[in-house]
SEGULO-569965 format. One record per residue (C-alpha): residue in one letter; residue number from 1; chain; x, y, z. Coordinates in steps of 0.02 Angstrom, whole numbers, plus 50000, padded with zeros to 5 digits. Example, Ala and Ser with C-alpha at 12.3 -4.5 7.8 and 13.67 -1.06 7.14 Angstrom:
GUTI  residu  num  chaine     px     py     pz
GUTI       A    1       A  50615  49775  50390
GUTI       S    2       A  50684  49947  50357
END
This chain:
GUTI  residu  num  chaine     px     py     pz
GUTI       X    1       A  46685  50189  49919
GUTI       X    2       A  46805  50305  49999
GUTI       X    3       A  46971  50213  50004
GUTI       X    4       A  47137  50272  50041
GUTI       X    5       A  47181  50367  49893
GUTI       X    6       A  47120  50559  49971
GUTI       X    7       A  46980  50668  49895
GUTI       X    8       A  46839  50598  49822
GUTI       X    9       A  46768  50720  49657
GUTI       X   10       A  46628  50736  49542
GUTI       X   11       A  46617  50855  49405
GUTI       X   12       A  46461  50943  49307
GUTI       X   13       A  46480  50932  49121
GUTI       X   14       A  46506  51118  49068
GUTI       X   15       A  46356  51089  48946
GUTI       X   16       A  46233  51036  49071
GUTI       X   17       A  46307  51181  49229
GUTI       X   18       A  46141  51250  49233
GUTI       X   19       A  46052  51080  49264
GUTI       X   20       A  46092  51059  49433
GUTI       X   21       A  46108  51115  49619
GUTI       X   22       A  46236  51029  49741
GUTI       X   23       A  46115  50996  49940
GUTI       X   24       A  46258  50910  50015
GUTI       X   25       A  46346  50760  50041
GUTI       X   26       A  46327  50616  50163
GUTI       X   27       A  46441  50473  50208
GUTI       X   28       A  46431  50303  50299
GUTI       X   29       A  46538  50170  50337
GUTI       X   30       A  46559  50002  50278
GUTI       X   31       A  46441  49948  50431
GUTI       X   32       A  46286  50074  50384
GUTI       X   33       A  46347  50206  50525
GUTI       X   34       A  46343  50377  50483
GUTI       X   35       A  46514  50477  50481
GUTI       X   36       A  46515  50658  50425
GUTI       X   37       A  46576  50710  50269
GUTI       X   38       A  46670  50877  50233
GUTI       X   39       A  46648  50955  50057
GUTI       X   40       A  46690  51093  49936
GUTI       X   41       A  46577  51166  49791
GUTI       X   42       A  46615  51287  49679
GUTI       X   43       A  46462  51383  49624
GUTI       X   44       A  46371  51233  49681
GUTI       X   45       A  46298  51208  49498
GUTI       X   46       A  46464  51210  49399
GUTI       X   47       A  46663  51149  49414
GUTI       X   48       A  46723  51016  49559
GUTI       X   49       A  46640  50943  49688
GUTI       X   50       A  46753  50877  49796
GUTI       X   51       A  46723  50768  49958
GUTI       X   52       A  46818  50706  50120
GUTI       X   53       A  46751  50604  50263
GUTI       X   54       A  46803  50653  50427
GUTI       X   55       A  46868  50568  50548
GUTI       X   56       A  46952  50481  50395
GUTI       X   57       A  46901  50310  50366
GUTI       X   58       A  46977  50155  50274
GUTI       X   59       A  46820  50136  50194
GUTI       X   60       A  46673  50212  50176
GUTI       X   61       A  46518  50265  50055
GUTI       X   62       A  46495  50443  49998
GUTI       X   63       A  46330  50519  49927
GUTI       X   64       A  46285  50674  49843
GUTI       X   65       A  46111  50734  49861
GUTI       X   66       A  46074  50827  49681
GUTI       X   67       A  45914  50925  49631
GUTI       X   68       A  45898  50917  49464
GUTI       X   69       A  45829  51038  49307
GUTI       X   70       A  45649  50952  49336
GUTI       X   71       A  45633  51007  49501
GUTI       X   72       A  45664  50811  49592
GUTI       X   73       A  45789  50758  49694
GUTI       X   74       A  45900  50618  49693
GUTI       X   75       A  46050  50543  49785
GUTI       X   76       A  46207  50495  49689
GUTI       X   77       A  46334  50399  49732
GUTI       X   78       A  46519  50459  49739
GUTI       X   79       A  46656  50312  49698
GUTI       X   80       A  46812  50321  49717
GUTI       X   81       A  46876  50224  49560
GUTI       X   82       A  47054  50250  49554
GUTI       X   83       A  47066  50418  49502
GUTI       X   84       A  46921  50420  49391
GUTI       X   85       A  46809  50597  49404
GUTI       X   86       A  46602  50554  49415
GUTI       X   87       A  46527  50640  49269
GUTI       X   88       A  46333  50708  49292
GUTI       X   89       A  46228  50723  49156
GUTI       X   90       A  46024  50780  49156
GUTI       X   91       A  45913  50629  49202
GUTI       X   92       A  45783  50571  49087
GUTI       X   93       A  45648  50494  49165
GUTI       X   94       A  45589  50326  49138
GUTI       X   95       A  45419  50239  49161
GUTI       X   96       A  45353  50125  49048
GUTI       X   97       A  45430  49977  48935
GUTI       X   98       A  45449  50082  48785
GUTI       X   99       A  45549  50210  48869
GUTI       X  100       A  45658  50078  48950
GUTI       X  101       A  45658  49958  48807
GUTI       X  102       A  45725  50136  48715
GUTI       X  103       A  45892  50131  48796
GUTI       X  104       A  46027  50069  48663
GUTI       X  105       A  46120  50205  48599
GUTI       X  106       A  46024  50199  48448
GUTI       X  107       A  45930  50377  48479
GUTI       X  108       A  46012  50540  48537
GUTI       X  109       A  45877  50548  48691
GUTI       X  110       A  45924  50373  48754
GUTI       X  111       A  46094  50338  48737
GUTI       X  112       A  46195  50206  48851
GUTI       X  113       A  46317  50333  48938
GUTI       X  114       A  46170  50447  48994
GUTI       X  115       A  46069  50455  49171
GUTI       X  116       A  45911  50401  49168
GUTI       X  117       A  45785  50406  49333
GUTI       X  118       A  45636  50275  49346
GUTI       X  119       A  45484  50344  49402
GUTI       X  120       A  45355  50220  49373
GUTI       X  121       A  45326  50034  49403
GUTI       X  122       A  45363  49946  49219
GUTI       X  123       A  45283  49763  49181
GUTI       X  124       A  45383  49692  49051
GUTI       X  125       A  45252  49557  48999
GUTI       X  126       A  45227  49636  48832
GUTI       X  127       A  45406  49591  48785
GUTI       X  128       A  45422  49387  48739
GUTI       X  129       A  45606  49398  48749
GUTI       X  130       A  45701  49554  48817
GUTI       X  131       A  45860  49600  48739
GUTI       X  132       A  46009  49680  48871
GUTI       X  133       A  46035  49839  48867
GUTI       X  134       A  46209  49852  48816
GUTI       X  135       A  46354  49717  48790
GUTI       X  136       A  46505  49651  48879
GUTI       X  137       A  46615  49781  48974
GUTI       X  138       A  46735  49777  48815
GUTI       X  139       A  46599  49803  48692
GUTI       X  140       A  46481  49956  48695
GUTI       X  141       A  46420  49916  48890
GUTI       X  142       A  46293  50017  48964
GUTI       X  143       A  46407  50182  49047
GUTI       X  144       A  46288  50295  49133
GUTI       X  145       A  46173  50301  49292
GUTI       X  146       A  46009  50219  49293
GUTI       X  147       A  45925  50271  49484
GUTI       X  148       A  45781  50149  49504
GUTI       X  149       A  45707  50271  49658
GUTI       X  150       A  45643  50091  49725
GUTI       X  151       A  45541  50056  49602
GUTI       X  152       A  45512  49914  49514
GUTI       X  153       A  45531  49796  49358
GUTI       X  154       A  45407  49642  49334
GUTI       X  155       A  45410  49491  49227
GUTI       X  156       A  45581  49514  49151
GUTI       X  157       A  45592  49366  49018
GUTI       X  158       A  45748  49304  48926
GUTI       X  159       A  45781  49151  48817
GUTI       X  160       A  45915  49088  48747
GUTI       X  161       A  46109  49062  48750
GUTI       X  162       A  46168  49228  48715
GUTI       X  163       A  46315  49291  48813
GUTI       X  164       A  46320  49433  48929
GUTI       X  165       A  46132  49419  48987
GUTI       X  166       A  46018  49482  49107
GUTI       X  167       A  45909  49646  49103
GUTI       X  168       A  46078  49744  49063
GUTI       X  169       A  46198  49661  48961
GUTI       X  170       A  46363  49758  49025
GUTI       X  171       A  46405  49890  49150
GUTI       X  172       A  46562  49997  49123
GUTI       X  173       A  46693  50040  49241
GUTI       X  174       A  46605  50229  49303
GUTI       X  175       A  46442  50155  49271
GUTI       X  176       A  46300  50156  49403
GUTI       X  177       A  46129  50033  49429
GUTI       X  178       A  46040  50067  49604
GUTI       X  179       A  45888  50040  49669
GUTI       X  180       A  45799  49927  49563
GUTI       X  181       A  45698  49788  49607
GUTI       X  182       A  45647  49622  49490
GUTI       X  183       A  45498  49519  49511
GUTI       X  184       A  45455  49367  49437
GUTI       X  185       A  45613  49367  49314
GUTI       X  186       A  45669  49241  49223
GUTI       X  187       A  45845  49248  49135
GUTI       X  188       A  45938  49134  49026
GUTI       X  189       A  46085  49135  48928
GUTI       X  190       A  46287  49096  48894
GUTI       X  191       A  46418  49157  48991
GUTI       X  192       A  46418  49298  49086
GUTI       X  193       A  46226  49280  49138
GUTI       X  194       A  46140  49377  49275
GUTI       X  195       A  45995  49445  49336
GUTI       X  196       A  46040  49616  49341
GUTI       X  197       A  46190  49635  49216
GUTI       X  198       A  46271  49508  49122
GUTI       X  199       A  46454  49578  49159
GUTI       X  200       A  46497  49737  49279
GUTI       X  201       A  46671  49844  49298
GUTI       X  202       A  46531  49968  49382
GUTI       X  203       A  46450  49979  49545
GUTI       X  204       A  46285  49887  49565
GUTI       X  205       A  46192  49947  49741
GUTI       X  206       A  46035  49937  49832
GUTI       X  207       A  45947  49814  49686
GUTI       X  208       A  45852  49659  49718
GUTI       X  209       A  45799  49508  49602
GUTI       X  210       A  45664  49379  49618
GUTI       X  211       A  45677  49252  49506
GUTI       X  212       A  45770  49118  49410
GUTI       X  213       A  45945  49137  49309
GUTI       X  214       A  46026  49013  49218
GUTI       X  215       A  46187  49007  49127
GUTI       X  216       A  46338  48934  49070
GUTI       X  217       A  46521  49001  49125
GUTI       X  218       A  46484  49137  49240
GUTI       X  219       A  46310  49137  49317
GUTI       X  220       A  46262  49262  49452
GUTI       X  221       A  46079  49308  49526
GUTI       X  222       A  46148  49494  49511
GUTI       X  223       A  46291  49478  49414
GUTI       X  224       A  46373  49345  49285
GUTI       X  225       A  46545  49430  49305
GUTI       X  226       A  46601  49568  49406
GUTI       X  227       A  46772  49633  49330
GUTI       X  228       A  46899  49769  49339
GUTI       X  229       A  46875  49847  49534
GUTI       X  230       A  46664  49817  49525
GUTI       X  231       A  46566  49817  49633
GUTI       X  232       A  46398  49761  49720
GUTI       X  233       A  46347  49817  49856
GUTI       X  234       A  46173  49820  49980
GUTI       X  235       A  46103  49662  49850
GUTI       X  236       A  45998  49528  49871
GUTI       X  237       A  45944  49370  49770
GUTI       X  238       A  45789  49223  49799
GUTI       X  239       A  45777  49119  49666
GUTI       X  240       A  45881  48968  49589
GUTI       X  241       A  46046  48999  49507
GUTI       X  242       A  46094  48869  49402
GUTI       X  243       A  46262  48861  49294
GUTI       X  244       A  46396  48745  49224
GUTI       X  245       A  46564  48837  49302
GUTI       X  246       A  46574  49006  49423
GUTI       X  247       A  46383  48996  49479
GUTI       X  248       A  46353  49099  49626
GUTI       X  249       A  46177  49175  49715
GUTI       X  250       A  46252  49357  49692
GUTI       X  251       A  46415  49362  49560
GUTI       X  252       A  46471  49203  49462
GUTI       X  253       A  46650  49259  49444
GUTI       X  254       A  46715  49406  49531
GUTI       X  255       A  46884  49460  49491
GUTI       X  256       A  46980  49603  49586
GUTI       X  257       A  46813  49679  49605
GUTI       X  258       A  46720  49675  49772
GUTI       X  259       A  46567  49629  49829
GUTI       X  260       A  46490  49696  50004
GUTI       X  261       A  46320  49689  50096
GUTI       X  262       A  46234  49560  50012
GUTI       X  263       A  46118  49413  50035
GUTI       X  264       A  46078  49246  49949
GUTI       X  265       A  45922  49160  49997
GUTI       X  266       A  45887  49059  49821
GUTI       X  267       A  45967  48886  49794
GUTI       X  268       A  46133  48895  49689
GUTI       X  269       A  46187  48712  49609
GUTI       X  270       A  46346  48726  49459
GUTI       X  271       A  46467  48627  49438
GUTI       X  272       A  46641  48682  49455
GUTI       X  273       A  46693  48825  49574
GUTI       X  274       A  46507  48858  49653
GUTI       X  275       A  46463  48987  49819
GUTI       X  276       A  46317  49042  49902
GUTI       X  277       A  46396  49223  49857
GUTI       X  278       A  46501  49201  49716
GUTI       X  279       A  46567  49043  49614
GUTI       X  280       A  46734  49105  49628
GUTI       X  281       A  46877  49226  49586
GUTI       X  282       A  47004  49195  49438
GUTI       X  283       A  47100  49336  49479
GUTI       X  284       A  47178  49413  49642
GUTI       X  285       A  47117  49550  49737
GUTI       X  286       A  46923  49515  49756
GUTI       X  287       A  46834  49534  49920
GUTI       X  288       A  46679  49479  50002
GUTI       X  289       A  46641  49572  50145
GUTI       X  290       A  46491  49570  50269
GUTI       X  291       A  46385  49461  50158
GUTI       X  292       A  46271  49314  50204
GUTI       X  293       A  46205  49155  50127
GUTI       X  294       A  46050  49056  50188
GUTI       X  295       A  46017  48966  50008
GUTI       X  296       A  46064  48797  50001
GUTI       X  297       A  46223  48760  49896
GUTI       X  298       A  46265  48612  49770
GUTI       X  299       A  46418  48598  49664
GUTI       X  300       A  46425  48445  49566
GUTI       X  301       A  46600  48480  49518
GUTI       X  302       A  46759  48522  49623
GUTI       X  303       A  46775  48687  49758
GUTI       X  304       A  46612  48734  49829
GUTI       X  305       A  46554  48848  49986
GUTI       X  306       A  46426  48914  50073
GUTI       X  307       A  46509  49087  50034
GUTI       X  308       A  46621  49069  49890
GUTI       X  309       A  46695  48915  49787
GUTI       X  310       A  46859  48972  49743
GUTI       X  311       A  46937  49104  49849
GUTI       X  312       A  47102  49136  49751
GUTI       X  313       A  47199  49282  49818
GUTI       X  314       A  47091  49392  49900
GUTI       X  315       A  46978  49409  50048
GUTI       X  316       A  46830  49355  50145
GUTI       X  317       A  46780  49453  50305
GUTI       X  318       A  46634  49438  50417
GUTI       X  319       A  46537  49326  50290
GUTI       X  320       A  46388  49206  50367
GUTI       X  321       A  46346  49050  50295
GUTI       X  322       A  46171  48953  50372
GUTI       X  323       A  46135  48840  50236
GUTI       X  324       A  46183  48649  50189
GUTI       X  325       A  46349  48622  50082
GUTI       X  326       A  46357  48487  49962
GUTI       X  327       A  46512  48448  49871
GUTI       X  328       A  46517  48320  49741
GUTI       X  329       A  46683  48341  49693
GUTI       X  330       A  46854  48348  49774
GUTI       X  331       A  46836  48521  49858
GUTI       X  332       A  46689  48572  49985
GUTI       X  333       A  46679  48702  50133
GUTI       X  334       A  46544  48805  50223
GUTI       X  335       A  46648  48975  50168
GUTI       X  336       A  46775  48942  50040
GUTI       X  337       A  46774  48765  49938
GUTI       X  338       A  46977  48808  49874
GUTI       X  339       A  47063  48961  49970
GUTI       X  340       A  47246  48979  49887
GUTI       X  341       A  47384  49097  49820
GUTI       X  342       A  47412  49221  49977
GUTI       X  343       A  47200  49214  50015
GUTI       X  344       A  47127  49292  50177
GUTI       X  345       A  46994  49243  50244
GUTI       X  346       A  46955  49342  50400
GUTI       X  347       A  46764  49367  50509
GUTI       X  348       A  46683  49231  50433
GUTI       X  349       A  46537  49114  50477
GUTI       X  350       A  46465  48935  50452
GUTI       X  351       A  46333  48839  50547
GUTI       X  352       A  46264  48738  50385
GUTI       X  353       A  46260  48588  50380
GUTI       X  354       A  46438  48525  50261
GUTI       X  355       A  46440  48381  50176
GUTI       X  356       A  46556  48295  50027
GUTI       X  357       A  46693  48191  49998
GUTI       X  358       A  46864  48251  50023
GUTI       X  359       A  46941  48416  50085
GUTI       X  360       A  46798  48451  50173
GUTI       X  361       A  46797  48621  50293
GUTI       X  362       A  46681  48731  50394
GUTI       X  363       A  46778  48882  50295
GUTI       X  364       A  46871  48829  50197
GUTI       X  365       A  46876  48641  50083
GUTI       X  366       A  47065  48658  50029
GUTI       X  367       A  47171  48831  50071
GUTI       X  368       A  47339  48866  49994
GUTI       X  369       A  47474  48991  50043
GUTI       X  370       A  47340  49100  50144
GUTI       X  371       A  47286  49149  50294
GUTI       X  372       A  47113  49136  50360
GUTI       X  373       A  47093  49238  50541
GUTI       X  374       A  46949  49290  50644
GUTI       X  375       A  46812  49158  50582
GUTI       X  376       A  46699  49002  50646
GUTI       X  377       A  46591  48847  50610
GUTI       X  378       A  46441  48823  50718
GUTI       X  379       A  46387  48665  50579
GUTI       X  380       A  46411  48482  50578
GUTI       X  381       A  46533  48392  50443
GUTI       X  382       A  46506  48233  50393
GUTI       X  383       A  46626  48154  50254
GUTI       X  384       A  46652  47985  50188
GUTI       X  385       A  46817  48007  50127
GUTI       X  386       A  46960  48113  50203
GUTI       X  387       A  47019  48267  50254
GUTI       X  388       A  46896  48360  50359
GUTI       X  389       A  46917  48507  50473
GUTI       X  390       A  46809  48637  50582
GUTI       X  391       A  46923  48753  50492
GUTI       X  392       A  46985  48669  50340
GUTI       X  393       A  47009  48510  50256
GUTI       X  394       A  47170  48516  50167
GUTI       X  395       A  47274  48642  50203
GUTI       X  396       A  47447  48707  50138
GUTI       X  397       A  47574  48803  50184
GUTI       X  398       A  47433  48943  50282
GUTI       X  399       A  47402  49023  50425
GUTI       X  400       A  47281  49024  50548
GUTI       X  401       A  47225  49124  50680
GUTI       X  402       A  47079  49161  50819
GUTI       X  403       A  46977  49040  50739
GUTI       X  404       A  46843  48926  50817
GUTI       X  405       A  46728  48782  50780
GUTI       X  406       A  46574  48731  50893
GUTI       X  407       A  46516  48589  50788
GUTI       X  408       A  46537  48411  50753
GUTI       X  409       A  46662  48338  50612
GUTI       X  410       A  46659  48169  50570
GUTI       X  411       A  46783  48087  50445
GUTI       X  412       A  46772  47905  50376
GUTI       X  413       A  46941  47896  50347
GUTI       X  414       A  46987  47758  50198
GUTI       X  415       A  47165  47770  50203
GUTI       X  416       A  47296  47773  50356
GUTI       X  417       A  47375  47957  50380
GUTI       X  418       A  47228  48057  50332
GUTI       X  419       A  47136  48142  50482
GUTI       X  420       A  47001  48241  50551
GUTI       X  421       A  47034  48399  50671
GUTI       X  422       A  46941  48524  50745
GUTI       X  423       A  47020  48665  50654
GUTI       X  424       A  47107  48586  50521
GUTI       X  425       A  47085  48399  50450
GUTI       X  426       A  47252  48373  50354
GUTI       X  427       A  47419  48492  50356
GUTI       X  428       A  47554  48504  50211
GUTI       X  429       A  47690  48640  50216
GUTI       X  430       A  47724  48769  50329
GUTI       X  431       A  47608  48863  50443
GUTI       X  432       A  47539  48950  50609
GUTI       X  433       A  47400  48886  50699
GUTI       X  434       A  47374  49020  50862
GUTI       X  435       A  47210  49074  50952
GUTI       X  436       A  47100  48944  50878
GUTI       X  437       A  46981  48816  50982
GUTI       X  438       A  46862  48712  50969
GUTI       X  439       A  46723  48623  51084
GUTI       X  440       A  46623  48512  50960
GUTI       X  441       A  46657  48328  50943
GUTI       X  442       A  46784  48240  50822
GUTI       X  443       A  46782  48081  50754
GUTI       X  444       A  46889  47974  50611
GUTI       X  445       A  47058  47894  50599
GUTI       X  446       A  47215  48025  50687
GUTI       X  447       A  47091  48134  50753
GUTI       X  448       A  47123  48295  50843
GUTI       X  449       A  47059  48444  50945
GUTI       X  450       A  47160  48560  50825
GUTI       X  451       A  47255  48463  50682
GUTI       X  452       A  47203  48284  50628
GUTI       X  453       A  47364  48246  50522
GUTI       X  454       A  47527  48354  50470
GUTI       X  455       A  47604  48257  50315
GUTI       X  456       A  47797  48196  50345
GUTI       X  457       A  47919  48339  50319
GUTI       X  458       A  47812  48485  50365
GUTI       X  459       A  47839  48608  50490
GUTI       X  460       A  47678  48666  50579
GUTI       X  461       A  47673  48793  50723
GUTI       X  462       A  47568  48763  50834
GUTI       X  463       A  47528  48908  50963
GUTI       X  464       A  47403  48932  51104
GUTI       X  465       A  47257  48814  51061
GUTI       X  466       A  47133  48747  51160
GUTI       X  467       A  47011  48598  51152
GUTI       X  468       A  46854  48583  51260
GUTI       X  469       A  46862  48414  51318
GUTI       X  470       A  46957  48245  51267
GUTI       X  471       A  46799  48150  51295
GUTI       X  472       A  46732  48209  51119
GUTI       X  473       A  46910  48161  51033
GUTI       X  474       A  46853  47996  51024
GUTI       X  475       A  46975  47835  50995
GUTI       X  476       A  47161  47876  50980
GUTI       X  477       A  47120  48077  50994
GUTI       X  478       A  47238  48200  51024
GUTI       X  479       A  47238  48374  51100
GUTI       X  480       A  47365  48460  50954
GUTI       X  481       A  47385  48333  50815
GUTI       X  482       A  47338  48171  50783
GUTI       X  483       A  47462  48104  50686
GUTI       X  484       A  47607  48120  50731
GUTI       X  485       A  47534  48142  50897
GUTI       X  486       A  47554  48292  51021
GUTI       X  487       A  47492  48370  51127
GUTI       X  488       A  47600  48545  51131
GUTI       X  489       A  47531  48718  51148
GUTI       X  490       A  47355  48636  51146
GUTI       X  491       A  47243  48583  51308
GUTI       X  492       A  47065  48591  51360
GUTI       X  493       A  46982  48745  51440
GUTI       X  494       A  47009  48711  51602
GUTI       X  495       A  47164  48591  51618
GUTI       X  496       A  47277  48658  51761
GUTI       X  497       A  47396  48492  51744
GUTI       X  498       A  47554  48559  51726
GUTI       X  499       A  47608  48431  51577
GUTI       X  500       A  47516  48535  51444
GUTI       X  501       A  47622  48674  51436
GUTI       X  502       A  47639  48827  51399
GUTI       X  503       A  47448  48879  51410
GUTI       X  504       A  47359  48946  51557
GUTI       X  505       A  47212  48821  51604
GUTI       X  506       A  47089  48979  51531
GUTI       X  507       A  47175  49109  51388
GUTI       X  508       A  47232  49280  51446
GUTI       X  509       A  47248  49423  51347
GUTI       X  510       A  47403  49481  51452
GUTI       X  511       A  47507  49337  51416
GUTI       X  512       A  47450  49255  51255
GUTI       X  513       A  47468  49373  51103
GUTI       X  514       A  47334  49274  50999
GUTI       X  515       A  47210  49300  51115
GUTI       X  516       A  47182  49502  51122
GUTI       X  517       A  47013  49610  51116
GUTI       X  518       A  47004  49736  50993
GUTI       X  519       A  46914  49785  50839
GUTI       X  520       A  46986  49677  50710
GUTI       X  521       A  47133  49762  50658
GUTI       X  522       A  47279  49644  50696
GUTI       X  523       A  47309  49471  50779
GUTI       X  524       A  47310  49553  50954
GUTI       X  525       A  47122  49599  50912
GUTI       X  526       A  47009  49469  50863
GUTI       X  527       A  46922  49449  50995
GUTI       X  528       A  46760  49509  51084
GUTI       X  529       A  46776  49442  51244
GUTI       X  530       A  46873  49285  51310
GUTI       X  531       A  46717  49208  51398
GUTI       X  532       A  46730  49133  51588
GUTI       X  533       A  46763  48955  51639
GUTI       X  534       A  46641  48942  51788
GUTI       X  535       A  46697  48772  51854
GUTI       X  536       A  46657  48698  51694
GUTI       X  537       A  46492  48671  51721
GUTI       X  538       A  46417  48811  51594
GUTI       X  539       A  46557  48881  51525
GUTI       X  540       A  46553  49036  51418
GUTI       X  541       A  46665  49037  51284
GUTI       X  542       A  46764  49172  51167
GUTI       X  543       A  46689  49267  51063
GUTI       X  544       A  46766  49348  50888
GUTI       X  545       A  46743  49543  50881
GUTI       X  546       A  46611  49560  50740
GUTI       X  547       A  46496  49434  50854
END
């Protein structure tokens, strides 16, 4: 991934110059487009090659297409990893479950740090119980390239309660899987347990898993733990995932690491901190971008999601969620069960079905100094206990903005004070609310089009909101907040009575700052379109820009 940081390189081991002839490089962007891709080689078979995308992006994937001393050709990928030069070294090929079973650094020919190319479908049935290749990331990890050329791997079998499991044990930071596919695996183990690699500070891309992984602490279908600026990217994974803490369909814990591109379609149940995507992030700086989840979700323990369980510091953009939710514990939402220290959540999706007890969300169960922007719950909520929100459930001292939720919530509320709103069930702290609406139906004790209940003492602002109709508000519903009521910078598409003020009956781009078209970049540019009111007899709502 080309970030920000200038010229992307790769450099030919002197001892291996002769092994190898530069094609060309290619580039796309984080949305599969192609961009071109300017770059310099000197002798093409020896020194730097060095690579820059033009027009420059923010982010985008660079590949080198190689032809190698056999005659083949491959395509590498070039990472920017903070500095860190790409070393190429001859590929050995790989084909049956000798050769593959060969790589651990115990012979000179197959040694973890070297690049190996698959060639050949392998069955692993011959092997009762396959031991990783490699350990953790701090302990002899696998460091080289293994290029599956979309091939693939079948009846992968491990037992046991080993940590850092799965077909490789560790990836290092530099390290490369792609392209592999795994049928009919089965993995267990410790912590750290995943399909394709235990633990990864390396870049996992393009690789698939069928099959069942089950864990501990840390319990991934791809990945147990993705560490130190990882990545996955372009993955997918059917099967159960099943852990104790950090169980998630692609990564159990992710921290400052990314993953991109990637689908869950197996069911995931853990118990604390579980996501259709990833259980959750311990450290700040992760992201999950332009991933998808379709696998139901069960977390018997607090902070679950459709897309990730704990969200703590780092972001979530244009992330779908289509499966049920269902929290056991304190913390559930359709995106992010707990969202907290300085978070974003941004182009994100729910229209599963949510359901738990408290701090329940269509994003987000419980979100904490963040801001979530750009996102929206097309599911229904139904919670016996309180705080329940389109949005969020419990939310503190975080912003909001261009947000929207086209469902139903419903909140049994036990106790007096506790609410149910269309974007956000209960409100502690500080905060912006701007740009959001919602036209599904609320129901519970202080409910609201847009906040159900603000706790005494806070300070919430509440900016250019707007509710479809107060028939769905039910008993005692509000427009803005339920408790203490108002009904301030929020009113129903439509409403030209002059008493809800200041919004125009419909939004407007030209006078409301929350409510701009664009691309995505900034608060003025969330939007897709702002829809048409019609009368009110069909009316065709916004829509966010990644829609």
């Amino acid at each position: 991934m080309l970030g920000d940081k200038g010229t992307l390189q790769l450099a030919v081991l002197s001892q291996f110059e002769s092994f190898y002839e530069l094609l060309g490089m290619k580039a796309m962007d984080g949305s599969g487009n192609n961009i071109s891709v300017q770059y310099t080689a000197l002798n093409k078979t020896s020194g730097n090659w060095e690579a820059n995308v033009s027009p420059p992006k923010q982010e985008a994937w660079v590949t080198a297409e190689i032809k190698l001393n056999n005659g083949s050709t491959i395509t590498v990928p070039v990472n920017d990893r903070g500095g860190l030069v790409q070393n190429l070294v001859t590929a050995t090929p790989i084909g049956s479950a000798d050769e593959l079973n060969a790589i651990r650094g115990g012979k000179s020919d197959y040694p973890l740090g070297w690049y190996y190319v698959q060639y050949e479908d392998i069955d692993l049935s011959s092997i009762a119980n396959w031991t990783p290749i490699g350990n953790g990331v701090q302990n002899d990890p696998f460091a080289g390239i293994y290029e599956g050329r979309g091939k693939t791997i079948r009846n992968l079998k491990i037992t046991g309660s080993r940590n850092y499991t799965g077909l490789f044990g560790g990836l290092s930071r530099g390290g490369v899987i792609r392209d592999i596919t795994l049928i009919g695996a089965s993995v267990e183990g410790g912590n750290m347990t995943g399909g394709i690699s235990g633990e990864s500070a390396g870049l996992i891309l393009n690789c698939s898993y069928f099959g069942t992984v089950r864990g501990n602490t840390g319990v991934g279908g791809i990945a147990g733990r993705v560490t130190n600026n990882g990545e996955i990217a372009y993955c997918s994974f059917i099967g159960p995932s099943e852990g104790k803490q950090y169980t998630g369909g692609i990564a159990g814990q992710v921290d400052a690491s990314t993953v991109r591109n990637s689908l869950n379609g197996g069911t995931i149940s853990g118990g604390t901190a579980t996501g259709g995507i990833a259980g959750g992030s311990s450290a700040s700086g992760s992201s999950y971008i332009m991933c998808k989840n379709t696998g139901e979700v069960r977390g018997s323990g607090d902070n679950t999601g459709g897309i990730v369980g704990i969200n703590n510091g780092g972001t979530i953009r244009a992330c779908h969620n289509t499966a049920g939710v269902i929290g056991g514990g304190m913390e559930a939402g359709g995106v992010a069960g707990a969202n907290f220290s300085w978070a974003v959540i941004s182009a994100s999706s729910n229209s599963g079905n949510v359901q738990g007890a408290n701090r329940i969300g269509g994003i987000a169960g419980r979100s904490e100094n963040a801001e979530i922007n750009s996102s929206r719950n097309t599911g229904s909520i139904t919670v016996t206990g309180k705080y329940v929100g389109g949005i969020i459930g419990y939310n503190k001292v975080s912003d909001v903005f261009s947000c929207y939720h086209s469902g139903s919530v419903t909140g049994v509320i036990r106790v007096d004070k506790d609410g149910a709103g269309g974007i956000i069930g209960w409100q502690s702290g500080g905060g912006t609310v701007a740009g959001c609406y919602s036209t599904g139906s609320v129901k519970g004790t202080h409910a609201a089009g847009i906040v159900g209940d603000i706790t005494e003492g806070s300070r919430l602002n509440l900016l250019a909101n707007y509710w479809q109709e107060s028939s769905k508000l039910g008993t005692n519903g509000y427009h803005g907040i339920g408790w203490p009521a108002n009904t301030d910078n929020a009113k129903p598409f439509g409403e030209t009575s002059t008493l809800i003020r200041p919004l125009d009956p419909w939004p407007r781009a030209e006078t409301q700052h929350d409510w701009g078209i664009g691309d995505g970049s900034g608060r003025s540019k969330y939007w897709k379109n702002l829809g048409s009111w019609n009368g009110g007899t069909n009316p065709v709502f916004p829509k966010l820009f990644w829609e």
